[in-house]
Every structure is written in C-alpha cells, then in structure tokens.
GUFILO-853174 format. One line per 10 residues: their letters; for each residue x, y, z of C-alpha. Coordinates in nm, 2 decimals, padded with zeros to 4 digits. Layout:
<rogus>
a = X/Y/Z | ...
</rogus>
This chain:
<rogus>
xxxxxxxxxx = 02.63/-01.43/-01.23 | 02.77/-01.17/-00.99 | 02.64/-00.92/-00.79 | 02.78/-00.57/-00.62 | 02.72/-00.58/-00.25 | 02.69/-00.23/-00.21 | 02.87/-00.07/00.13 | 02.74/00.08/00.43 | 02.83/00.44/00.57 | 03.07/00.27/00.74
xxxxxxxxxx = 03.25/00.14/00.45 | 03.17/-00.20/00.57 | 02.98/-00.44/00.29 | 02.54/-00.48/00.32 | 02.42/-00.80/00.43 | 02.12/-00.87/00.21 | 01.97/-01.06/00.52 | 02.01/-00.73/00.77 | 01.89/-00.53/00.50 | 01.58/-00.68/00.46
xxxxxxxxxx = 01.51/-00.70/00.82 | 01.55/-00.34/00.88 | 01.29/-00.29/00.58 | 01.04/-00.52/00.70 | 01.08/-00.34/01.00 | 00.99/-00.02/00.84 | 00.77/-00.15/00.64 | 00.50/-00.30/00.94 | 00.56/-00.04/01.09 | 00.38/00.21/00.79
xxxxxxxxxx = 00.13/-00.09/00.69 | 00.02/-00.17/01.07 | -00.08/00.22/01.10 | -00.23/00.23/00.75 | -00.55/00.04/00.92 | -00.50/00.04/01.26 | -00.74/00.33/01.34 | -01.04/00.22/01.12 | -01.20/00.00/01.36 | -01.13/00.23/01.62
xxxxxxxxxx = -01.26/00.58/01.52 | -01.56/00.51/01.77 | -01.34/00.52/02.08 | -01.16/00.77/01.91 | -01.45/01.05/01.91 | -01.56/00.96/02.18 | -01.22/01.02/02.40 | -01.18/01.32/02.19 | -01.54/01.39/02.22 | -01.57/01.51/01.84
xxxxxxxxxx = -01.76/01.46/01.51 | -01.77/01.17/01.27 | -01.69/01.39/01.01 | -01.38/01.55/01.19 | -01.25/01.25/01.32 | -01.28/01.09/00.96 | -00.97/01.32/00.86 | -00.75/01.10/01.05 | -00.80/00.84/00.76 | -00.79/01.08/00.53
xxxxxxxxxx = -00.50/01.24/00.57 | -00.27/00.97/00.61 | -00.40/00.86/00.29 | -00.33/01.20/00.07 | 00.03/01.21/00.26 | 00.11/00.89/00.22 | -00.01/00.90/-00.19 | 00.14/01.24/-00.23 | 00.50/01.19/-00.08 | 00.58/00.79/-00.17
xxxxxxxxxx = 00.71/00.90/-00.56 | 00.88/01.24/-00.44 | 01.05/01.00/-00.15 | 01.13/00.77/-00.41 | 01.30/01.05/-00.62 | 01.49/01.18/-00.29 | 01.57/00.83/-00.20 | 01.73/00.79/-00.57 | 01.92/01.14/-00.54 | 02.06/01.13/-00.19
xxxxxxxxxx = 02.09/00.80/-00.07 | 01.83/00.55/00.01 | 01.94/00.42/00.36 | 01.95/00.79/00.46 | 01.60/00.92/00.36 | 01.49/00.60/00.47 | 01.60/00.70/00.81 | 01.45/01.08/00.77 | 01.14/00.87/00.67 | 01.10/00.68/00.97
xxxxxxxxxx = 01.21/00.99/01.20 | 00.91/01.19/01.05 | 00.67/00.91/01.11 | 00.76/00.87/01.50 | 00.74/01.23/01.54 | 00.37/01.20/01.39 | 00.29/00.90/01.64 | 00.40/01.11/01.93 | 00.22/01.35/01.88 | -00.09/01.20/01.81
xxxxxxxxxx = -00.05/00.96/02.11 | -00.02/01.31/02.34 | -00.28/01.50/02.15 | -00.60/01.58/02.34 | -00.77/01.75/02.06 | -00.86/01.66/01.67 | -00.68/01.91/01.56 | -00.29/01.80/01.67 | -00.39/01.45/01.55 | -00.50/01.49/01.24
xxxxxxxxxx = -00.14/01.73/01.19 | 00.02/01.37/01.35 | -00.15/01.15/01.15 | -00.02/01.38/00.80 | 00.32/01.32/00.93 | 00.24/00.96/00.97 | 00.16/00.93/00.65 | 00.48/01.00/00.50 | 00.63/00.67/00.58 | 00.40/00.56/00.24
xxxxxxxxxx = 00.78/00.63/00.09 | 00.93/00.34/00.25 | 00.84/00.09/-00.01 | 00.95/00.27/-00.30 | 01.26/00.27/-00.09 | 01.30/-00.05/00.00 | 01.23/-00.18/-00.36 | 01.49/00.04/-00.50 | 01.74/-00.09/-00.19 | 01.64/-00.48/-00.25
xxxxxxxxxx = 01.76/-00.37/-00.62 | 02.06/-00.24/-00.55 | 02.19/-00.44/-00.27 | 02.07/-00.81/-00.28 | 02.27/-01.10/-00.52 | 02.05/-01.15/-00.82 | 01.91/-01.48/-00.74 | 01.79/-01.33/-00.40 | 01.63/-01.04/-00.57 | 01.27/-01.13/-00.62
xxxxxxxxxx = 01.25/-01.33/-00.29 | 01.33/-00.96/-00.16 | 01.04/-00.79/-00.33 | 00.80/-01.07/-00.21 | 00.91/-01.00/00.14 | 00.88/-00.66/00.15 | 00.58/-00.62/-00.13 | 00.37/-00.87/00.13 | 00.41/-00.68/00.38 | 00.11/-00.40/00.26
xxxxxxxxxx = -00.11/-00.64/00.31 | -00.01/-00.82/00.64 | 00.05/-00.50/00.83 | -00.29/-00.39/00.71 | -00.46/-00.73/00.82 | -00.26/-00.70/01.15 | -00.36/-00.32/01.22 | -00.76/-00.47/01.16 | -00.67/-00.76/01.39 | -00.48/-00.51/01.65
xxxxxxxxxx = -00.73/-00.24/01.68 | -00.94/-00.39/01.95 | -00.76/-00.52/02.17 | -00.54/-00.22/02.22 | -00.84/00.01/02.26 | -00.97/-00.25/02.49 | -00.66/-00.36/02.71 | -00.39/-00.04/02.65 | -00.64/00.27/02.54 | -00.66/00.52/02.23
xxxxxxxxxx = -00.26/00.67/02.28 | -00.11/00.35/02.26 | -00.27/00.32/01.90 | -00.02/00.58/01.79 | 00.27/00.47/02.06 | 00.30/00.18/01.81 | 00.50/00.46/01.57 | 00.78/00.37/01.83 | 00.89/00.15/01.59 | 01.02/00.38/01.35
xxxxxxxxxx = 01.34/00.48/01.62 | 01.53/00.12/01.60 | 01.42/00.16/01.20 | 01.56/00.47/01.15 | 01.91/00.41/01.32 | 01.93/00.05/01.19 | 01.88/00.21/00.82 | 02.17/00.43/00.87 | 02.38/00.16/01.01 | 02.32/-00.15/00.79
xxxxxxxxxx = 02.18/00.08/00.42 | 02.40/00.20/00.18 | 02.35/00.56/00.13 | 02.49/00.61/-00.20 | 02.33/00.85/-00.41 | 02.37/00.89/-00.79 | 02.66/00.93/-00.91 | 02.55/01.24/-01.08 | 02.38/01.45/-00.82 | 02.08/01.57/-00.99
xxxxxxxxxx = 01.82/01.81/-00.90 | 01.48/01.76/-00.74 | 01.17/01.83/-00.99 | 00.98/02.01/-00.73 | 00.77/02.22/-00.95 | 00.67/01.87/-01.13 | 00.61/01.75/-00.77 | 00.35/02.00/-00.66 | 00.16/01.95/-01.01 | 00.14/01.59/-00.93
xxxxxxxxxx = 00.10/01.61/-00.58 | -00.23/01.86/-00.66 | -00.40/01.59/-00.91 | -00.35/01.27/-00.66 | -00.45/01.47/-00.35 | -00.74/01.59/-00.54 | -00.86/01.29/-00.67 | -00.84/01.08/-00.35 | -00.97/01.43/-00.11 | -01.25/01.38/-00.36
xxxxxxxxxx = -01.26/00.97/-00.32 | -01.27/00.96/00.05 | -01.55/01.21/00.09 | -01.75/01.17/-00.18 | -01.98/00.97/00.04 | -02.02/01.26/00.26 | -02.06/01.52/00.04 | -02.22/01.34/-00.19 | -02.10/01.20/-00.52 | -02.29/01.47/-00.74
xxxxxxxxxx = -02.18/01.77/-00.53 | -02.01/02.04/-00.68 | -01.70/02.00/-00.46 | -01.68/01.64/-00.55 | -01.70/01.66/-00.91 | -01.46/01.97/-00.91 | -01.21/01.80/-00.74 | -01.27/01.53/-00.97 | -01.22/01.78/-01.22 | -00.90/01.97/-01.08
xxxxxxxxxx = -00.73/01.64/-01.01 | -00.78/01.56/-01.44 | -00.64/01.91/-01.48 | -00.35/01.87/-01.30 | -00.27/01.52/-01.44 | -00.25/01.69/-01.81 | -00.06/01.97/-01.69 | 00.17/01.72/-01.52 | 00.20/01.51/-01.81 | 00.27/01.83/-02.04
xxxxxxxxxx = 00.52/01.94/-01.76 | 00.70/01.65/-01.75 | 00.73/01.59/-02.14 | 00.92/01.94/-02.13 | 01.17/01.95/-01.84 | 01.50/01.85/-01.91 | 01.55/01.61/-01.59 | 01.14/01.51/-01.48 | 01.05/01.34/-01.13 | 00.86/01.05/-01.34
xxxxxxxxxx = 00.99/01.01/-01.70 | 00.68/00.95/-01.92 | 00.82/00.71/-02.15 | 00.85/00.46/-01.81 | 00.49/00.51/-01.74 | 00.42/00.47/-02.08 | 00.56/00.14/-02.08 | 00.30/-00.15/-02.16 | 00.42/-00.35/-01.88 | 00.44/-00.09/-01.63
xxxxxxxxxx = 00.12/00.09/-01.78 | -00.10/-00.27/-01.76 | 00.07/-00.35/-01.45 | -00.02/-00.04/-01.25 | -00.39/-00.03/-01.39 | -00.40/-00.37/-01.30 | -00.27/-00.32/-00.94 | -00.51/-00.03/-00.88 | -00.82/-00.21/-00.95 | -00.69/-00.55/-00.70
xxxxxxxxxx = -00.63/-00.22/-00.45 | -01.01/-00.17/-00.50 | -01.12/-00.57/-00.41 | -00.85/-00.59/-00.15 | -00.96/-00.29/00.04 | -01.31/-00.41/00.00 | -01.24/-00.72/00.21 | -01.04/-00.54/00.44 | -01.36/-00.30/00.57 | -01.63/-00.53/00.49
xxxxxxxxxx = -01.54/-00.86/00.66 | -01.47/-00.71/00.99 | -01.79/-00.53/00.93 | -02.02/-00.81/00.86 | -01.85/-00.94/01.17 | -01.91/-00.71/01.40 | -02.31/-00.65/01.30 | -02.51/-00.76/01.52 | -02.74/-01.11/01.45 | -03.07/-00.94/01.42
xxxxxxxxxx = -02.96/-00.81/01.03 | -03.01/-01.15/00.97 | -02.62/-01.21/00.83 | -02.41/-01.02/01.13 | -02.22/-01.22/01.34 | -02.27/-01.00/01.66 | -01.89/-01.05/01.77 | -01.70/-00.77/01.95 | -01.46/-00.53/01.81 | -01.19/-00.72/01.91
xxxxxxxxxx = -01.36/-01.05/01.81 | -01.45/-00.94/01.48 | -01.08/-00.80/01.36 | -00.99/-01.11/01.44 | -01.17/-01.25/01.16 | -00.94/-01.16/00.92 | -00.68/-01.34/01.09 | -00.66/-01.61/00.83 | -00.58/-01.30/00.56 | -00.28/-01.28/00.80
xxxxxxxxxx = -00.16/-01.61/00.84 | -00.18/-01.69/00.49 | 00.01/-01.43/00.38 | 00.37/-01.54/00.61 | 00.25/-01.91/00.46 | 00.29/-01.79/00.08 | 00.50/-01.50/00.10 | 00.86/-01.75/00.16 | 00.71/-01.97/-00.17 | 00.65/-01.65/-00.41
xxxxxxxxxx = 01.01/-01.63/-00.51 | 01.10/-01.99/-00.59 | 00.74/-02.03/-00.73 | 00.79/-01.67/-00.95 | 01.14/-01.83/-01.07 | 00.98/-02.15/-01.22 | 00.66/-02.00/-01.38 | 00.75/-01.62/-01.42 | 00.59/-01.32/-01.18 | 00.32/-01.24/-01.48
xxxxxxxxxx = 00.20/-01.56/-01.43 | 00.23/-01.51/-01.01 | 00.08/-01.16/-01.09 | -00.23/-01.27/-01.27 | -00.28/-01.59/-00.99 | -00.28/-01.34/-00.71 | -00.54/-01.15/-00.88 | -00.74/-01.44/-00.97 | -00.73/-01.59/-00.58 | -00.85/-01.21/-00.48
xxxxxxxxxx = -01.14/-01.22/-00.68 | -01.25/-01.60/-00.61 | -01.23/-01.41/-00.23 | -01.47/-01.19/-00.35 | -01.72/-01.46/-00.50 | -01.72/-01.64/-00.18 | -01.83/-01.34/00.01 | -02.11/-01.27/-00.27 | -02.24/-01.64/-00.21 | -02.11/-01.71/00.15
xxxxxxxxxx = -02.11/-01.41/00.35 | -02.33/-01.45/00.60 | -02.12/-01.76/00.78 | -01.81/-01.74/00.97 | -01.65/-01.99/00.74 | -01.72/-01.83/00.46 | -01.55/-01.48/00.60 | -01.25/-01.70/00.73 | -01.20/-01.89/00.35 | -01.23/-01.54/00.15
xxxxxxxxxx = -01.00/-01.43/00.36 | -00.76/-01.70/00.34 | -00.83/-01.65/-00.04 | -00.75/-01.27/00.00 | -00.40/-01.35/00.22 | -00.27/-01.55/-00.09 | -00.40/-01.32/-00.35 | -00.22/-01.06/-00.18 | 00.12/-01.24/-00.21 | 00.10/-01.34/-00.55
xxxxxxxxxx = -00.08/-01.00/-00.67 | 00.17/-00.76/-00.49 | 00.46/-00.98/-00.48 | 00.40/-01.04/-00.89 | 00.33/-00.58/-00.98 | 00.68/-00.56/-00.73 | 00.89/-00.79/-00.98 | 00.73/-00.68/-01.28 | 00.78/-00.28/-01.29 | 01.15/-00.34/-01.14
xxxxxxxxxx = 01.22/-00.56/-01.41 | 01.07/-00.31/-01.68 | 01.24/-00.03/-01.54 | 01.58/00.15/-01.56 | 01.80/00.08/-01.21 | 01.77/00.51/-01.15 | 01.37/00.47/-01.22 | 01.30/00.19/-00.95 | 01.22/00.45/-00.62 | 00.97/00.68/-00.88
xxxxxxxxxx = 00.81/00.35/-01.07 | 00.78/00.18/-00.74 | 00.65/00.45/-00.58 | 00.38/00.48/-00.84 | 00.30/00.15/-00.81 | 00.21/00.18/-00.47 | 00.03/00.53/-00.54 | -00.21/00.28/-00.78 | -00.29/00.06/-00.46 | -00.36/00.32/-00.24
xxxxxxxxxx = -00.63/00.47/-00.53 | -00.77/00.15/-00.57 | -00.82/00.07/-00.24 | -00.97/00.45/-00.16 | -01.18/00.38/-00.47 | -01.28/00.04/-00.36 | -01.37/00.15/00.00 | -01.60/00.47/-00.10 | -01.75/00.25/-00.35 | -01.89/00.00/-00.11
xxxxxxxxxx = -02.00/00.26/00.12 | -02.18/00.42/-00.11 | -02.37/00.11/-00.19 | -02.38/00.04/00.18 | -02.58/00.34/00.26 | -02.77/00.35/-00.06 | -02.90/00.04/00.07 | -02.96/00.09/00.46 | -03.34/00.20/00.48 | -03.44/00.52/00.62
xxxxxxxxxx = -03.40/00.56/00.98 | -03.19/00.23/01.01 | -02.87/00.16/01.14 | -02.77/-00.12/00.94 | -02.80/-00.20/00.57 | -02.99/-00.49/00.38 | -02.83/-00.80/00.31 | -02.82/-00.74/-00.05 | -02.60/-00.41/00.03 | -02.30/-00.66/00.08
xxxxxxxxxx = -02.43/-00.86/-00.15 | -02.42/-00.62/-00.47 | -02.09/-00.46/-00.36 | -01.90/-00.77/-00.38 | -02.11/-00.91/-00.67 | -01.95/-00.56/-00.79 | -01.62/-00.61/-00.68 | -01.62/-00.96/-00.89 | -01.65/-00.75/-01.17 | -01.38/-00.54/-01.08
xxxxxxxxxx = -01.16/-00.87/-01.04 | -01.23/-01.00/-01.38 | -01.15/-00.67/-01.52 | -00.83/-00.69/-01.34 | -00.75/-01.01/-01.46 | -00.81/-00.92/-01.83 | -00.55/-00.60/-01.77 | -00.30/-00.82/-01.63 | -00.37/-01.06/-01.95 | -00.27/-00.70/-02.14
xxxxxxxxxx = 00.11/-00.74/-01.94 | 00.34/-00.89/-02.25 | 00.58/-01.19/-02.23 | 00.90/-01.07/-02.16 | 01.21/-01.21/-02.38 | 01.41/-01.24/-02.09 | 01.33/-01.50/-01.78 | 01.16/-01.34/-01.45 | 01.38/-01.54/-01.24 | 01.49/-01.24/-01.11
xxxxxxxxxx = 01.41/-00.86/-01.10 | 01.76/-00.84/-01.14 | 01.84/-01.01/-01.46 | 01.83/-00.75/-01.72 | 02.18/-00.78/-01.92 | 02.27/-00.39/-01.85 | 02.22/-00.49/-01.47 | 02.47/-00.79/-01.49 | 02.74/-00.63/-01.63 | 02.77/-00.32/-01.36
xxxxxx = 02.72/-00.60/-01.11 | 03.05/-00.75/-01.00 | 03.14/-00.87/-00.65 | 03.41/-00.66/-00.46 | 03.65/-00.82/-00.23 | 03.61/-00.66/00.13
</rogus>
C-alpha cells in the first residue's frame, strides 16, 4: 500500500521522521509544564508572598485553557493548516512562559499560565499531522510516540520540579516555555500547512457553548475541595456545565457545518473509548500526586518516607523510564494483537499500579513498582485511545475527535485528583498536618475501582472488521493515498 507524503510550505516533500521530532518537541514541551508547578506551589507563594488559594489558580487555569482550546485548536488546525496553528500554538505558549518567568505578582502569572495552557491543542494537532503525513505502516508507531508523551512529560515535570526550584529558582520553572521558539519555527519549516480543500467556517457560537460546560465542570472539579463539594457554587457549576452540554448537543444537531459532529461522538468506539480514557485519566493522575506525596511525608506518619522535594519527585522516575522502554514496542506489539487489545492492557497495568499502592504503599519499592506499572499502563492505555478514535473517525474529524480525547484525560485526571484530596482531608484529624494512613489507603482502594470500571468500558469497544495494524488502514484512506514523485 501507498501513501501521500504530504509537502512542506516550501513545496518540498515531509519527512515522517522530522515530523515527528518537531511534535515530540511540542509535545514535552506542553506535558513537562502540565505538572511542573505542582510540587512547587510552596516556593511559589512564598517568592510571590501570596495565598494558597490564589496561587492554586496557576493549576487551575492551565487546566480550563488547555481543556477549553485543544478541540477548537483541533478544528483550526483542520481548517487552516495544521503545521501553521501548530506554530501559532507554540508562539502563544512561550509568550505565556515569559511572562510568567518575569512576573512578580499572582496576578500576571496566573494571565501566563492561561496562555500556557493553550498548547493543550498540540496533540490533537499532532495526531491529525501523524494521519496525514506518515506511510501507513508507520502510522500507529506515530500515535504511540506522541500519545506517550502526556504521560512522560507529566512524570518528568514531577521529577523536574525540585531541582529547579532548588538549583535555578521559581522563573526558570516557566523559562522552560523556551522550548516552544525552535517548535514553532521547525513546524512551519518541516509541517505541511494544508488546509481543507474546502475552506469552511469556524463554529464559534458552538465553541463558546462547549467551552462554558467543560470550563464549568472542571472550575467546579478543581475547587470543589475548597469550596466544599455541597456548596452552592460547586453544585451550580455542576449544574451550568450539564446545561451547557444539552444546549451544545441541541446546537450542534442543528448547524449546518458543527465544530464536533455528534454522530462521531456517538460512535461506540469513540463513545467507549473516550469514557474509558477519562476514568484511566482519574487512576493516572492519582499516582501522579500521591506517590510524590507519600514520598515526601515525613516518617513520623508512620508510612512517609521523609525525602526532599527533589528526592521525592524522583520517585516516580521509574513512571518515566518505563514509558521510553515501552513506547518504541506499542506499535509493532498493537500490529500483531490489535490496539483494543493494547488499550485494555494499558488500563489493566494502571490499575494493578493502583493495587500495589493500596497493599504496598508505605515502602519505597512498592512506590517505585506502581510506578513502573503506571509508566507501561500509560503506553499501552494512551497509545491504544490514540489508534482507536483515529481509526473510527473520518480523516477531516481527526484534530476535533482527538482533541476530545484528550479533553476526557484531562477530566479524568482533574476528577481523579479532587477525589483523593477530598479523601485526603476527610481523613487528616483535626488540627493535623498530615492524614491517616488509611486516607491513602481508601483512595487507592477507590481508584481500583475506578480501574475495573475502566476495564469493563474498554470491554464495551467492539471488534473492528478491519485489522488495527494501522490507524491508517481504512479502505477510503488507501485509495486517496498514493505516493507523488518529487
């Protein structure tokens, strides 16, 4: 089978192997700032000398931009040219980083960090550019790549924190954005920039509606724990963000040219597949906050280890290294045994992480094997959703279904994360600084749960009639796919 090598601005041909080096340079870049300032919000306030609960935003609004933007950036990416908004992309996140690494308030940050957190629309992007520009056979190898990044530029940002808060100081946390410039002019030297073929206009009304039901269900997820779960801003967020979604959905159903075109998300592998990626979100991000955590407590809890900061991020180094192990084996593996079967391994490794952290969590070898456990999961979990809903989908759906794929991580993991804070502090006695033992204990004992439910969604994906070699191997693909002499 051929494939179309699609060309550069230049007219020249795209080399699959450039290409993907430009997105996996993108695409650490987003991912290492996704987590990066977690573990370092305490040297944070107190260089800003500000609240908790204002420097708090600084998660939370790269979250809600990043959520909001990746399926409109998807869209854009499909109308105008990928390579191009791919550079935009990158432009707007560096601008973010600079100006949070020269900001000596909370205020300018927290405006940097919303800028930050549009580079969420690089991997809607980059799956729709794998798609279009890589050979068939190299196709799914392409989606591993770039889907394991998530992951191991989360682990790295954990692993990161400390040391440059230690060794560098707060701005160089955000000088790391840098890394956008040689992304952004790579992507419009080496990226096609073709957009459709019939230039079709941007469903912005559609958009906002859906933009206003994410950002209120994840403004509602991430401070829930502060304002409490049964407030009356948290439940009518809740609320507003279920509004919204029906209005969307009746929106969509009635416009002549939607953003998201229902009957894709109605699809039962790309409706099982996203549930299914949204709760693995949730147990992911659970080991991505708790391990660290439990690492970092002091020994006197009677389960902490009492390591540093720096020491305790890199804990879930293993998460990391397994990740670059299995990432290069997903494709070949995915072509013998299919990506459902990938899919629900991955999810099935992520939760056996979790069990070993309900029995084991109180040893450093038991944090270091769940988070081997988690690494692997990872691959085969993300890698698997990535092949899946591009396979399912129409070429000209790929950047919107994509993107809503990695929307369903990003709830899951928000979900996941207030979750086990909640149980955290509902079981940290009055007056102390640290929980019980059994806090960690029932949220991963809860997060178990979560993974067997996950497991019995991805069950729910069907068999497809044609092989999963490749993402690229629908019959309507092959036959626009011919190789052009130069």
């Amino acid at each position: 089978m051929t494939a179309t090598v699609e060309r550069r601005p230049d007219g020249g041909l795209a080399n699959p192997t450039v290409v993907l080096a430009v997105l996996l340079l993108a695409g650490v870049s987003y991912s290492l700032s996704q987590t990066l300032l977690a573990p370092a919000l305490p040297a944070i306030i107190s260089s800003l000398d500000t609240s908790p609960a204002s420097a708090s935003w600084l998660l939370t609004g790269f979250l809600l931009s990043a959520s909001v933007s990746t399926p409109v950036i998807g869209k854009l990416g499909d109308v105008h040219g990928k390579g191009r908004v791919l550079a935009g992309v990158m432009a707007i996140f560096t601008t973010g980083g600079v100006i949070c690494a020269l900001s000596n308030s909370i205020g300018p940050m927290i405006v940097g960090r919303v800028l930050e957190g549009v580079s969420g629309g690089v991997y809607p992007l980059a799956y729709s550019i794998v798609k279009e520009t890589f050979p068939p056979q190299r196709v799914a190898g392409g989606l591993a790549m770039v889907s394991v990044l998530v992951g191991f530029g989360a682990a790295m940002g954990l692993l990161l924190a400390g040391v440059i808060v230690e060794y560098l100081g707060v701005p160089w946390l955000f000088w790391t954005s840098l890394l956008g410039i040689p992304a952004a002019i790579l992507a419009l030297r080496f990226i096609p920039s073709n957009p459709a073929p019939l230039r079709r206009r941007i469903d912005w009304w559609g958009a906002a509606i859906m933009s206003a039901s994410l950002g209120s269900v994840l403004l509602a997820l991430s401070r829930a724990n502060d304002w409490g779960w049964a407030s009356p801003l948290t439940l009518g967020l809740f609320a507003a963000g279920l509004a919204f979604l029906a209005l969307f959905v009746s929106f969509e159903n009635r416009h002549p040219d939607p953003i998201i075109e229902m009957r894709v998300l109605r699809d039962r592998t790309v409706a099982a597949t996203n549930l299914a990626t949204c709760l693995v979100g949730f147990l992911i991000f659970i080991g991505f906050v708790l391990i660290p955590q439990l690492a970092h407590s002091p020994t006197s809890t009677g389960y902490g280890l009492g390591l540093s900061i720096t020491a305790a991020g890199a804990v879930v180094a293993p998460l990391a290294f397994m990740q670059l192990v299995t990432a290069p084996l997903i494709a070949r593996v995915g072509s013998r045994i299919g990506f459902r079967t990938v899919f629900i391994a991955g999810i099935a490794f992520t939760a056996a992480s979790l069990l070993v952290l309900t029995l084991s969590h109180e040893s450093l070898a038991g944090l270091l094997v769940s988070g081997a456990l988690i690494g692997i999961g990872i691959c085969g979990a993300y890698a698997g959703s990535a092949n899946l809903i591009v396979a399912a989908v129409p070429p000209d759906e790929v950047g919107v279904a994509t993107g809503i794929n990695t929307v369903a991580r990003s709830v899951g993991g928000a979900f996941g994360t207030a979750v086990a804070t909640a149980i955290l502090i509902s079981q940290t006695p009055s007056g102390a600084e640290f929980p019980r033992d059994g806090g960690y204990t029932l949220a991963f004992a809860v997060a178990v749960g979560v993974g067997l439910l996950a497991l019995a969604v991805a069950l729910i994906v069907p068999r497809r009639s044609l092989p999963e070699t490749s993402a690229a191997s629908p019959p309507e693909t092959a036959r626009r796919t011919t190789l052009q002499p130069d």
